[in-house]
N, C-alpha and C positions, 0 to 999 in steps of 0.2 A: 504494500500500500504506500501511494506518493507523499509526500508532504503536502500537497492540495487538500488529499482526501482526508486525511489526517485532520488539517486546518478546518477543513468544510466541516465535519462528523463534530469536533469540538465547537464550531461555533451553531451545529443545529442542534449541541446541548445545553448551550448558552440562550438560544432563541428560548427554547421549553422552559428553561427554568426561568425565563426574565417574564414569559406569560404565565406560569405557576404563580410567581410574585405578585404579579399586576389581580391575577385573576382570586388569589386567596385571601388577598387586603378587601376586596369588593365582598368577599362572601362574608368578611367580619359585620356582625351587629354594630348600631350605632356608639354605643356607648365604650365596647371595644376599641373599635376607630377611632373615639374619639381621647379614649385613653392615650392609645399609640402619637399623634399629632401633637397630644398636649405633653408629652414627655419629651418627644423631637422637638417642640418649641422652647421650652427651658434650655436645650440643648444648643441650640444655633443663635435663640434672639441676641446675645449682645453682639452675635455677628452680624445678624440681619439689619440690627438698628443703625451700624453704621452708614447704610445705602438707603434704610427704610424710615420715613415716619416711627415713632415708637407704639401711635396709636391703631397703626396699619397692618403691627406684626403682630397676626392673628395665627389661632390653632386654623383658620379657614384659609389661609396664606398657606402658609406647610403643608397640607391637603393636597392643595393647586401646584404647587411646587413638584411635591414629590409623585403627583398626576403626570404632570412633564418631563420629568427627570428620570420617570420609569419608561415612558414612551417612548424617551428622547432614546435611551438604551436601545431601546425595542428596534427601532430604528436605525442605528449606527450597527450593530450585528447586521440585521438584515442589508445593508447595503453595504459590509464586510464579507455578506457570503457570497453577494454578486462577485466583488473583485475578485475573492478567493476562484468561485466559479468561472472566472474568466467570462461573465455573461452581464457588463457593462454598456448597454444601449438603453437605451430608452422604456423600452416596452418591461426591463428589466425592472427600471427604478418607477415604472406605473405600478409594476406586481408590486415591488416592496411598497408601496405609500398605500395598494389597496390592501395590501395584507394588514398592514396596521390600522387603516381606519376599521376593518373588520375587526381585530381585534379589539376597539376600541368603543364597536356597538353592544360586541358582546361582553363585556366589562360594563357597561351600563347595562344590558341588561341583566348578569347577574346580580347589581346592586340593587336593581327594581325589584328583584325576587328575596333579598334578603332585607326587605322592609328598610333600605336605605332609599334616598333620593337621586333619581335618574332624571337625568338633563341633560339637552341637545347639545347645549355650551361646554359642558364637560364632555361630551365627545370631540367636540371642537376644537379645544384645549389639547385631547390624549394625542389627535390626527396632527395637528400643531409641533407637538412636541418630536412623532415619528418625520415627521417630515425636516425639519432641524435636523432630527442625528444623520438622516439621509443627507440632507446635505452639506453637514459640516464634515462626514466623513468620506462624501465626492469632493470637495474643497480641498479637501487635505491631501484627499491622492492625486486629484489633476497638479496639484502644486508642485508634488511628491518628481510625479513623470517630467512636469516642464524643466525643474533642475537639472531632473538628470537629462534631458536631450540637451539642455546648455551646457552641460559637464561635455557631454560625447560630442557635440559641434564644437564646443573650444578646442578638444582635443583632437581633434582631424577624426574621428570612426565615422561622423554621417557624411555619404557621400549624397 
């Protein structure tokens, strides 16, 4: 087995478990959920405050945060597995942005089933978030290649 497959196999275990995450924070009851935010906010507010209002930094801030920040994940794997698959075009990076907005209907609907509040906005927010890591991690590799083709044209290899 290549190093490709290798890489690919590790990060469609990485995809699972970052939807295990996303999907078993949704199935927690309110009061749960809201335990977990309000312990994560003791934990970061005096870092938040320094960017944020003090009266802004809410347990509902941390919610929305780490909504994005689990998506934004979701999203950077997936548009890791394309490079890894060598299957960077277009139609590729539509799959990935539909695979996450899907994941991100059914994340709202599991909350709807676990007597939590389901909203359009919060999908809005999750597809937001996948779409970011999508492209901050094609940003980083189109950057990645243009250096090195300036390396290899300074260096006389492109003819």
């Amino acid at each position: 087995m290549g190093k490709r497959n290798i890489a690919a196999i590790i990060l469609i275990i990485f995809i699972v478990a970052t939807l295990i995450l996303i999907w078993s924070n949704s199935i927690e009851n309110v009061k749960k959920s809201q335990r977990k935010s309000l312990n994560v906010l003791k934990a970061i507010k005096p870092m938040l405050e320094i960017f944020i209002d003090k009266e802004k930094v809410t347990d509902h801030l941390v919610r929305k945060m780490a909504h994005f920040i689990e998506f934004s994940s979701l999203g950077a794997e997936l548009a890791l597995f394309l490079i890894i698959s060598r299957r960077v075009r277009w139609q590729g990076i539509v799959n990935c942005a539909s695979f996450g907005l899907a994941a991100a209907l059914i994340d709202e609907t599991i909350q709807r089933f676990s007597s939590r509040g389901s909203q359009v906005k919060d999908i809005w927010l999750d597809f937001t978030g996948v779409c970011f890591g999508i492209m901050y991690v094609f940003i980083v590799y189109w950057v990645i290649n243009a250096i090195r083709a300036w390396y290899k044209f300074n260096r006389g290899e492109m003819n």
